[in-house]
Steps between C-alpha positions, in 0.01 A plus 500: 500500500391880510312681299337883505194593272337846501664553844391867635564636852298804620575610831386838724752755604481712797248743416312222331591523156466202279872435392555238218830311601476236205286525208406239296841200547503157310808395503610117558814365684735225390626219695763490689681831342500838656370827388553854650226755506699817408356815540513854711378505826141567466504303209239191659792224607427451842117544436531217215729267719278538794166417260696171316659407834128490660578780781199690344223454226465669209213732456384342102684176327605178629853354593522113391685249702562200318219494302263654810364816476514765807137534457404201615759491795355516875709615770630209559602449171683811499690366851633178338599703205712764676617187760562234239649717179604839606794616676513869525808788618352848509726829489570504867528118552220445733753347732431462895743771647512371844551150388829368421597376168455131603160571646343692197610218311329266773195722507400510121561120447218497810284753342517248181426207689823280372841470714819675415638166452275409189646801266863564674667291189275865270598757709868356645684673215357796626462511860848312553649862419306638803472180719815685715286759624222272581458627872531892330158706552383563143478845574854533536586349163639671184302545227640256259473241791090596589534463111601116566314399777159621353586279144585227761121573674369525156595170388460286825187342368587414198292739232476533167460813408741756706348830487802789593403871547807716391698285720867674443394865570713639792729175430911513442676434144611178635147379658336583189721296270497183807107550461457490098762183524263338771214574274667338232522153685164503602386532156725197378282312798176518328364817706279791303636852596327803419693818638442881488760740429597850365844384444558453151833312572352262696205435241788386288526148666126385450307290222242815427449845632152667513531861496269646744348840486165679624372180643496308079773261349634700247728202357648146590784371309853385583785706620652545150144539325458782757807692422480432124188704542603792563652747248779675755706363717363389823830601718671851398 
């Protein structure tokens, strides 16, 4: 369904310094499997999640979308695509603070156009776990239930690629290994995941990793392929 070819991403800093963020990407995504994007921070993740996930265009190279090329897309285009095939959780969760839980969930399934109804027997598993603090402000949730509620948003129309920033930084043991397993199930549903991560442990559980670094793809293999790579010991 996705693919990247000759993807670069040049962007201005401050003082208005051209800054090249990804250099040169091809790289082509399997079916309903999941790959991480491991790498430092600084590495190009987010930049290369927000460029496949249509949140921003690359600056050379084209992104094809089964079989249609970026290059010819129009803003509308771009709409459906984000609408119809994307769901998205960034670092933070992008939830509505003031909102209870209910209500985000409400709100998104609005800002898709579908009703909650149409994707509660996708996201049930999920948002049952949370569905007692439905009238809680999302502000006042723990971080391993924002963690919920945003998959929850994510998935309430139906994508089919899920797109998930570092999702388990400032998340408990216990959240974390509830998250991977939900992951897990979603995969076994038919649904593409592409995640970033600088947690080698959690790497572990995909198809492939792509090591990230400096904005290029250094490699993209499988978990064991990865390790076998290297000629020490990754863990001391």
């Amino acid at each position: 369904m996705l693919e990247l070819k000759n993807v670069t991403k040049i962007y201005k800093n401050k003082v208005g310094t051209d800054v090249l963020a990804l250099d040169d990407i091809s790289l082509k995504f399997p079916d309903k499997g999941m790959v991480f994007l491991l790498g430092k921070s600084g590495s190009g993740k987010s930049t290369l999640l927000n460029v496949i996930g249509g949140l921003d265009v690359p600056s050379k190279g084209e992104i094809i979308v089964k079989g249609r090329s970026s290059k010819d897309f129009t803003n509308s285009d771009f709409d459906s695509y984000r609408n119809t095939y994307v769901g998205f959780i960034f670092q933070d969760f992008h939830l509505l603070e003031d909102l209870t839980v209910e209500e985000n969930l409400k709100f998104f399934a609005a800002l898709f156009g579908v009703e909650v109804e149409d994707s509660y027997d996708l996201v049930a598993p999920i948002y049952r776990q949370i569905e007692p603090f439905k009238n809680r402000r999302a502000g006042k949730l723990s971080g391993g239930m924002k963690q919920k509620l945003a998959l929850s948003c994510a998935l309430i129309h139906r994508p089919s690629v899920l797109f998930l920033d570092e999702p388990t930084t400032g998340v408990d043991a216990v959240s974390r290994t509830e998250f991977w397993d939900m992951l897990a199930d979603l995969k076994a549903k038919g649904i593409t995941i592409l995640v970033s991560t600088p947690y080698m442990d959690e790497a572990s559980r995909c198809d492939r990793i792509a090591l990230c670094n400096d904005g290029r793809i250094l490699s993209i293999d499988t978990p064991t392929e990865i390790v076998q790579g290297f000629d020490a010991p990754l863990y001391a």
